[in-house]
VOGU-3710 file (C-alpha; in Angstrom, 3 decimals, decimal comma):
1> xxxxxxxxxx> -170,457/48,357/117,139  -170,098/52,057/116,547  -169,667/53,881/120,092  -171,796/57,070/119,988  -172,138/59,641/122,245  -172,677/63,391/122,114  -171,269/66,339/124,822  -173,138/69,417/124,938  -171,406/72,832/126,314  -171,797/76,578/125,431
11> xxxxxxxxxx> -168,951/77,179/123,264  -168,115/79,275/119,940  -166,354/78,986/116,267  -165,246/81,260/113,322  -162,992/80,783/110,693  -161,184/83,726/110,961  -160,919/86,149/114,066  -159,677/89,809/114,683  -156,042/89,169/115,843  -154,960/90,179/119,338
21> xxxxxxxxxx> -152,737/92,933/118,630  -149,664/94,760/120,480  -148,204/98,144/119,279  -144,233/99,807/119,972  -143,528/102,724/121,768  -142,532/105,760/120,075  -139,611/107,071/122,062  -136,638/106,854/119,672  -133,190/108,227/119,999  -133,032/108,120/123,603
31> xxxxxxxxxx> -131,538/106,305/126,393  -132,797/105,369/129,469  -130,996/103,621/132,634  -131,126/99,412/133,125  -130,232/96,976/135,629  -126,440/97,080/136,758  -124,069/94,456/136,276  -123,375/92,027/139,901  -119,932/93,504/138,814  -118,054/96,190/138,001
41> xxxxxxxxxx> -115,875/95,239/134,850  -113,720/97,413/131,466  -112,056/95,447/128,638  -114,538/92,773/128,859  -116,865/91,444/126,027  -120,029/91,253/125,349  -122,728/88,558/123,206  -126,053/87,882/122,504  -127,521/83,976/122,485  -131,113/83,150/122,875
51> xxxxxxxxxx> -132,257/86,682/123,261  -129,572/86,885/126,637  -126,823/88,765/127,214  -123,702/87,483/128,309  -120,865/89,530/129,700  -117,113/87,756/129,517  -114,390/88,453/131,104  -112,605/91,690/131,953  -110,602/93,171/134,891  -108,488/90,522/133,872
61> xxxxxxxxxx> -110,680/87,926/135,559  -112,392/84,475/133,981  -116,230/85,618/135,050  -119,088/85,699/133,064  -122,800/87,100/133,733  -126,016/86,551/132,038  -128,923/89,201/131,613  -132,356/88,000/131,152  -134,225/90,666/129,278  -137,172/88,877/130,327
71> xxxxxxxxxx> -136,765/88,756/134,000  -134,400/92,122/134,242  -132,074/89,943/136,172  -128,241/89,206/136,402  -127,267/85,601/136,934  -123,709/84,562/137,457  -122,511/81,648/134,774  -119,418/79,305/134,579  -115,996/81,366/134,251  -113,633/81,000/131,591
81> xxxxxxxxxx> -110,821/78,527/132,135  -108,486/81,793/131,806  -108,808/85,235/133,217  -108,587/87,874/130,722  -109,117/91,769/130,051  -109,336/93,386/126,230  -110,035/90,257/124,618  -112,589/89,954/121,868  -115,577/87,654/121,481  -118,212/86,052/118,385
91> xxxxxxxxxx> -121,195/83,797/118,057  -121,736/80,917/115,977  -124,329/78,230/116,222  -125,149/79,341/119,453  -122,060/78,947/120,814  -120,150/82,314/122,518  -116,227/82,205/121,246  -113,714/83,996/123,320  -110,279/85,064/121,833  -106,713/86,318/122,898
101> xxxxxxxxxx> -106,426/89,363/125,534  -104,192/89,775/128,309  -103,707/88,899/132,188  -100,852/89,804/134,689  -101,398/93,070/134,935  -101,306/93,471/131,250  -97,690/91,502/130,779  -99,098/88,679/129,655  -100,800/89,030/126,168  -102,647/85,702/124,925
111> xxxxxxxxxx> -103,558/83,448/121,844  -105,624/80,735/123,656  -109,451/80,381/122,657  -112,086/79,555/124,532  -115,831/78,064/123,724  -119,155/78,738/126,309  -121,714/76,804/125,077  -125,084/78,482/127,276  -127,240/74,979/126,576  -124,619/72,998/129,385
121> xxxxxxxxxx> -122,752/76,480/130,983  -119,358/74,766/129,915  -116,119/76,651/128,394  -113,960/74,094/126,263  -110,418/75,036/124,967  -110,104/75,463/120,541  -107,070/76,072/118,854  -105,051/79,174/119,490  -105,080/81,856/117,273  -101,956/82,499/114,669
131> xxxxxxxxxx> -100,996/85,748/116,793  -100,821/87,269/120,152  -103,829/89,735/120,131  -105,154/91,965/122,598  -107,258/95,276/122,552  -108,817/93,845/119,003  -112,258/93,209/118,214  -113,766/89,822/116,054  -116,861/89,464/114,177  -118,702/86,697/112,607
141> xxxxxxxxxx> -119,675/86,181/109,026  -121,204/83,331/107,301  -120,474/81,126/110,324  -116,368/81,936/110,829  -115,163/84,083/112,666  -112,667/86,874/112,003  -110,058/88,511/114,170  -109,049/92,148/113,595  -106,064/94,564/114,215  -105,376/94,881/117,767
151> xxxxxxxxxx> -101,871/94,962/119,637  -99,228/91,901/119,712  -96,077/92,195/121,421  -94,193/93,880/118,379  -97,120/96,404/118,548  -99,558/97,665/116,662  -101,515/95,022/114,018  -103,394/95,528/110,938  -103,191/91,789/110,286  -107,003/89,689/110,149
161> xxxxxxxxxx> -107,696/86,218/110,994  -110,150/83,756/110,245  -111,512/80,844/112,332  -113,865/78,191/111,330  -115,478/76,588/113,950  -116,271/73,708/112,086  -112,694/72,175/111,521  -110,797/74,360/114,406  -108,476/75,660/112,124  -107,019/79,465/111,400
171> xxxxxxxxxx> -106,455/80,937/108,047  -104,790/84,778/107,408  -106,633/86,697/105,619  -106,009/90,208/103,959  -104,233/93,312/105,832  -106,236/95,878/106,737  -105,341/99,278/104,855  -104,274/100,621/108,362  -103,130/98,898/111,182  -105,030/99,516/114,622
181> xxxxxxxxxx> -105,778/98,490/117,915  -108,345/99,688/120,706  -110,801/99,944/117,600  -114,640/98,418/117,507  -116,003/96,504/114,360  -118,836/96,014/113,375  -121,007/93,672/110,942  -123,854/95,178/108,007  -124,608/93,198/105,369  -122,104/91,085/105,669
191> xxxxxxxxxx> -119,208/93,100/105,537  -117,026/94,002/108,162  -116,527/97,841/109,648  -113,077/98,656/111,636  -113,835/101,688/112,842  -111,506/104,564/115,160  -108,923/103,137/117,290  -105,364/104,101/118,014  -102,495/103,609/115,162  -99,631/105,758/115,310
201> xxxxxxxxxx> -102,326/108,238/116,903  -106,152/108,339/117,971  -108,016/108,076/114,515  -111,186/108,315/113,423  -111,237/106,228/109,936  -113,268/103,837/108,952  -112,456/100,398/106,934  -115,049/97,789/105,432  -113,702/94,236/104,582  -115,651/91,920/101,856
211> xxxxxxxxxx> -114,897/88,338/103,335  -115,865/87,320/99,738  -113,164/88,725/97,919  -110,855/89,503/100,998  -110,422/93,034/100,578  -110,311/96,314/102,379  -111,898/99,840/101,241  -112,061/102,960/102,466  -114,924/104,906/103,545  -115,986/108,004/105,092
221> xxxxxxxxxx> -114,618/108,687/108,322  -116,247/109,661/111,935  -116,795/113,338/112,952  -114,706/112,365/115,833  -111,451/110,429/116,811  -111,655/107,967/119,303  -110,444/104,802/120,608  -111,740/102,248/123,423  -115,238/103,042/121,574  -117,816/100,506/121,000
231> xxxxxxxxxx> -120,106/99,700/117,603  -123,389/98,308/117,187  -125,312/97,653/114,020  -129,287/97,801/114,303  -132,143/98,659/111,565  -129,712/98,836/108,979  -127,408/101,494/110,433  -123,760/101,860/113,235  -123,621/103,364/115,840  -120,418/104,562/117,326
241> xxxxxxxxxx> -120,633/105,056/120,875  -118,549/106,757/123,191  -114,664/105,731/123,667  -111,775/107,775/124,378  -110,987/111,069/124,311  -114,576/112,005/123,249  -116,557/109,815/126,041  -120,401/110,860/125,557  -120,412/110,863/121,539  -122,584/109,057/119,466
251> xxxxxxxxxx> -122,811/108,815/116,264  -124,801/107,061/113,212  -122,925/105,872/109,777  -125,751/105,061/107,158  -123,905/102,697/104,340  -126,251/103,837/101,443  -125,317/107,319/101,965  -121,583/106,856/103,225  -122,433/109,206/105,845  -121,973/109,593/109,586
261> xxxxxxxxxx> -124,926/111,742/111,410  -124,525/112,738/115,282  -127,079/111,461/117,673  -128,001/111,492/121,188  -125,532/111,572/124,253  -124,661/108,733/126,019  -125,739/109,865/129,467  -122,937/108,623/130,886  -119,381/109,076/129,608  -117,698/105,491/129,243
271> xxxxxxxxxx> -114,904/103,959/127,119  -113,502/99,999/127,365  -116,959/99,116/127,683  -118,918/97,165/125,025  -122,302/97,228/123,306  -125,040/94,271/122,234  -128,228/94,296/120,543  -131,441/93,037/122,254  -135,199/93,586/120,598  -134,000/96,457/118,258
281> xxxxxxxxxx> -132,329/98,344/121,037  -128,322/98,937/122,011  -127,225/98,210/125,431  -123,639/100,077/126,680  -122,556/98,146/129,656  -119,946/98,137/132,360  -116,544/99,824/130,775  -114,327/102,530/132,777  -114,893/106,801/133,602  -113,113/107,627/136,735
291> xxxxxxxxxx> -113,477/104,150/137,928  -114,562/100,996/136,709  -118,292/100,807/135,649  -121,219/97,925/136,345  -123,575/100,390/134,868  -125,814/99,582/131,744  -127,525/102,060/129,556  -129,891/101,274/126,953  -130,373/103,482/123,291  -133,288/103,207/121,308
301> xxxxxxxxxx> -132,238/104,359/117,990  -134,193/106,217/115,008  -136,605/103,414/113,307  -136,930/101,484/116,440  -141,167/101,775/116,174  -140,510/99,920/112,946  -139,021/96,880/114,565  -141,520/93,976/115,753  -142,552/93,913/118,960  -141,799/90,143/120,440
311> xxxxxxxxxx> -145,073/88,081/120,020  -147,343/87,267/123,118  -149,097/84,308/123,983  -147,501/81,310/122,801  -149,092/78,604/123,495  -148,063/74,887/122,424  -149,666/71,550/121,861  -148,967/68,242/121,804  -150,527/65,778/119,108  -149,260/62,214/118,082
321> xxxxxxxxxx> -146,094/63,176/116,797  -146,766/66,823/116,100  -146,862/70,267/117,863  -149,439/72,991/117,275  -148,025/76,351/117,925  -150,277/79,509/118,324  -149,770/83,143/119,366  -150,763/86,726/119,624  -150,600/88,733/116,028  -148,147/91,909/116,200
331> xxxxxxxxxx> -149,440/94,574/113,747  -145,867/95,493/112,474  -144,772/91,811/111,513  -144,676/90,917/107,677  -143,662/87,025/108,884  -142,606/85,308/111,923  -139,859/82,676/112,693  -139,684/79,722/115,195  -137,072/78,278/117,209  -137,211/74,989/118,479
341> xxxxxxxxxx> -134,671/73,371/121,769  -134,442/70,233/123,630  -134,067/72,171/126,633  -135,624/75,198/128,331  -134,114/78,089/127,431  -132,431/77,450/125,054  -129,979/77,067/122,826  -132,858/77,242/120,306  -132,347/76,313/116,657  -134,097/78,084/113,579
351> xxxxxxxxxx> -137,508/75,213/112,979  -138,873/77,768/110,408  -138,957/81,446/108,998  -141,414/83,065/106,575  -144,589/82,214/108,513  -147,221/84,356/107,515  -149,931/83,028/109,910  -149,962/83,081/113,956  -150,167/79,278/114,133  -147,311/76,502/112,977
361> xxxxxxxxxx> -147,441/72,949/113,214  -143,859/71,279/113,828  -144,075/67,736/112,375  -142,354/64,900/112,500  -141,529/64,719/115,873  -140,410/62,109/118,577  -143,249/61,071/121,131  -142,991/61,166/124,386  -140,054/64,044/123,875  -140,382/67,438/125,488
371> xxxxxxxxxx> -139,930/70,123/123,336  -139,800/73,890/124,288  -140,518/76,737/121,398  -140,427/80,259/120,923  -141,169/82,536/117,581  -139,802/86,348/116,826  -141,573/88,797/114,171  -140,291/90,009/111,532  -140,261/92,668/109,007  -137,743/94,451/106,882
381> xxxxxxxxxx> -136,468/96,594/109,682  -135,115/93,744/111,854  -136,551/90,569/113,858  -137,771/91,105/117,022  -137,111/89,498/120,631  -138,340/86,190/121,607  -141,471/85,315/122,541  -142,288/83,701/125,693  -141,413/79,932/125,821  -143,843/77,210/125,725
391> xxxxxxxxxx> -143,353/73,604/125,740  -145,223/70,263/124,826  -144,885/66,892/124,438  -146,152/64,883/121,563  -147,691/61,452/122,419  -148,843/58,498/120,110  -152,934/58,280/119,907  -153,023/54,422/121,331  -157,210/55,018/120,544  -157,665/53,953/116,979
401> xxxxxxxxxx> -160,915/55,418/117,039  -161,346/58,496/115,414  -164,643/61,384/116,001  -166,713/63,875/114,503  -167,141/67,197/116,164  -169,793/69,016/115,154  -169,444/72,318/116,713  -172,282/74,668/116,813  -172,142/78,545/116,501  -174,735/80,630/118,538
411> xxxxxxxxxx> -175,998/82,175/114,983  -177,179/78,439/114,248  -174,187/77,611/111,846  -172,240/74,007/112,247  -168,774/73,183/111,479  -167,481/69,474/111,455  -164,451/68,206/111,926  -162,991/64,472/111,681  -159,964/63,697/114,013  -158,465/61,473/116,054
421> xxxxxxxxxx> -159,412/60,935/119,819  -156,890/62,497/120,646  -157,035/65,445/119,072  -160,624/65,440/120,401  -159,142/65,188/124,533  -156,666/68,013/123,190  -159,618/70,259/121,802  -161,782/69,027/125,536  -158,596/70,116/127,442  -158,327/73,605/125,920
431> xxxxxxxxxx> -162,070/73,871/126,461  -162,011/73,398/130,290  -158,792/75,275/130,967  -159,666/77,973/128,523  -155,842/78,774/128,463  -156,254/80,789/125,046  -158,568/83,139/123,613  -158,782/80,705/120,470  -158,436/77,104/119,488  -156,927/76,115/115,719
441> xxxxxxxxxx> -158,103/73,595/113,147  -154,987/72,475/111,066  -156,716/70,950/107,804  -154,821/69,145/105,916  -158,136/68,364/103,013  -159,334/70,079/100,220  -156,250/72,273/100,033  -156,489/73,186/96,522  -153,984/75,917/95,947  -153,572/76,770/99,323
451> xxxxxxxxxx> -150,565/76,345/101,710  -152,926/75,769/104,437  -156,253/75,816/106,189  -157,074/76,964/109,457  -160,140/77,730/111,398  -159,566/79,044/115,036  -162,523/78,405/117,529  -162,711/81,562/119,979  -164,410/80,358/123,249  -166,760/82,443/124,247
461> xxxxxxxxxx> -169,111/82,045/121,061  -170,101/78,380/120,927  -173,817/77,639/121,430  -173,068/73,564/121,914  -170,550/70,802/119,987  -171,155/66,908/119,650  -168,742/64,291/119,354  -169,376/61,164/117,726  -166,821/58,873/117,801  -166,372/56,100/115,667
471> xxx> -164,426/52,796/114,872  -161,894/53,889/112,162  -161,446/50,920/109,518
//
């Protein structure tokens, strides 16, 4: 026999509702002062994973640090296997790389590489690089890694590396057109910047590789010469901060323009430091100005307002094999992305990009697996912070019977739904913990031309629903 019973409650739907919206501050090219490091540190390095900052090395020790942009909190992490000062670092996959630099008091200058992967806080050894490098900087592009300039033993280096993770293995690559050490790069569109440094003096030229055809060209150089500097690339523009023998200066190279434009003080003069980007702004942290430096200082630069905020409220769900993702709209997104992990925190991996709704479903997936999301927003300016994190854990529907839910609105009009029983306790458990403004209907009938249908159920406008729950056959 059919099993038949109804629920009555005060409750609301619409099909499509005014999205909760958050807006960016206005306060561009300026800096402001954030959290210090637990330690003082120059010639260190400086990465980005997971929308956290980690801080390597320096003062010739094996340390490492992790900011939480989240939490506005230092954490010490595992230390490298070997202490090291002016050695360079990339990221690929997730995973931080550390390369070359030097220890005993500067006599000992190094080849060895190191791997942090953040997911288990463990550093394992890689191949050493061709040369002795120290005081050079290393970029990623297209998932290797490239090493550039710096200072061997013989001295000065204009000679580039290239490391791919995937087999371990180095390959040389093409000169640069000036040899240099003490310099910053920087990556735009996937070409590499060497910019200022030291070479038979301070300079203040700039050099972009093409990893596609291996070559070097000139352009425009810096207002100012400097060395010890550090480079960041946000919203489509560098910035050159600080460095010696000019310590405050900042300035702003826009490519489609070959053109480099002065900008706001660093408050704080600094050089041996190093620079990351977190939610469209720079951070300058630790380096050395009559003494060594745990301070951080954080630039919002010129088109900042134009960069998506980090969406709000994510909230996930569990279904039989499935997870239904839903979150706050930000008015300057065109799209969002979302990141999937095994593990909380991180290291997330890219689950989809080009979502132009504020709801995903993430299908097929294990049961009885935990899985922990977040999604950024993105325009044509950049891609914002992380979202919160939310987690959920898909389980099989054991209850073959299946329900309608007629839900009706307080103006008198009725929407039904057919799902699983599941998916009915899931819809009952959102009601009683009213844990989101809004409730979403994936349907997956009737599509027509359309990528997808939604309705979202908002809780406060619901007159009454009824489930009526049938034997499926």
């Amino acid at each position: 026999m059919n099993k038949i019973f109804s629920v009555f409650l005060v409750f609301a739907i619409i099909f499509t509702i005014v999205p909760v919206t958050v807006f960016a501050a206005d306060n561009e090219n300026t800096w402001e002062t954030g959290t210090p490091m637990l330690t003082a540190r120059e010639g260190h390095s400086a990465e980005v994973v997971d929308g956290k900052i980690y801080v390597i090395g320096g003062n010739e020790q094996p340390t490492v640090e992790m900011y939480d942009p989240l939490t506005d909190t230092w954490t010490t992490k595992a230390s490298m296997t070997t202490g090291r000062s002016y050695l360079a670092t990339a990221v690929v996959d997730g995973k931080i790389y550390a390369f070359g630099g030097r220890n005993q008091k500067g006599k000992n200058f190094l080849d060895t590489v190191e791997m942090y992967d953040p997911a288990t806080d463990t550093w394992t050894t890689k191949s050493s690089m061709l040369s002795i490098r120290v005081a050079f900087d290393a970029e990623a592009v297209n998932g290797k890694i490239y090493a550039v300039g710096g200072l061997s033993t013989s001295g000065t280096l204009a000679s580039v590396e290239m490391y791919d993770p995937a087999t371990d293995t180095w390959t040389m690559k093409a000169n640069m057109i000036t040899g240099r050490n003490r310099l910053s790069t920087a990556v735009l569109d996937g070409k590499i910047y060497a910019i200022g440094g030291q070479a038979s003096g301070v300079v203040n030229t700039v050099e972009m590789y093409d990893p596609t055809t291996d070559t070097w060209t000139t352009k425009s150089s810096m207002s100012a010469k400097r060395y010890l500097l550090s480079a960041a690339t946000v919203n489509g523009k560098i910035y050159a901060i600080g460095g010696q023998t000019i310590n405050y200066i900042v300035e702003m190279y826009d490519p489609l323009t070959d053109t480099w434009t002065t900008k706001a003080r660093i408050p704080n003069k600094r050089h041996a430091f190093d620079t990351v980007v977190v939610g469209g702004k720079i951070y300058a942290i630790g380096g050395y100005y009559k003494g060594i430096l745990n301070s951080v200082e954080i630039y919002t630069p010129e088109g900042y307002s134009d960069v998506p905020l980090a969406p709000l409220n994510l909230v996930a769900t569990g279904g039989d094999a499935k997870i239904t993702l839903n979150w706050s709209s930000v008015v300057e997104a065109d799209n969002y992305s979302v990141y999937r992990s095994l593990t909380s925190g991180g290291s997330y991996t890219s689950v989809a990009t080009s979502v132009y709704s504020t709801s995903y479903v993430d299908s097929p997936l294990t049961n009885g697996t935990t899985y922990y999301y977040v999604v950024t927003a993105v325009n044509d300016n950049g891609e914002s912070a992380y979202s919160n994190e939310a987690s959920a854990t898909p389980q099989a529907d054991n209850n073959i019977n299946r329900a309608i839910l007629t839900i009706t609105l307080n103006s008198g009009l009725e929407k039904e739904y057919d799902l699983s029983m599941s998916q009915v306790s899931q819809f009952m458990s959102w009601y009683e913990s009213e844990s989101t403004l809004f409730y979403t209907f994936q349907k997956d009938y009737n599509l027509g031309s359309d990528v997808s249908r939604t309705d979202y159920v908002v809780h406060d406008m619901i007159e009454l629903f009824e489930v009526r729950e049938y034997v499926a056959r």
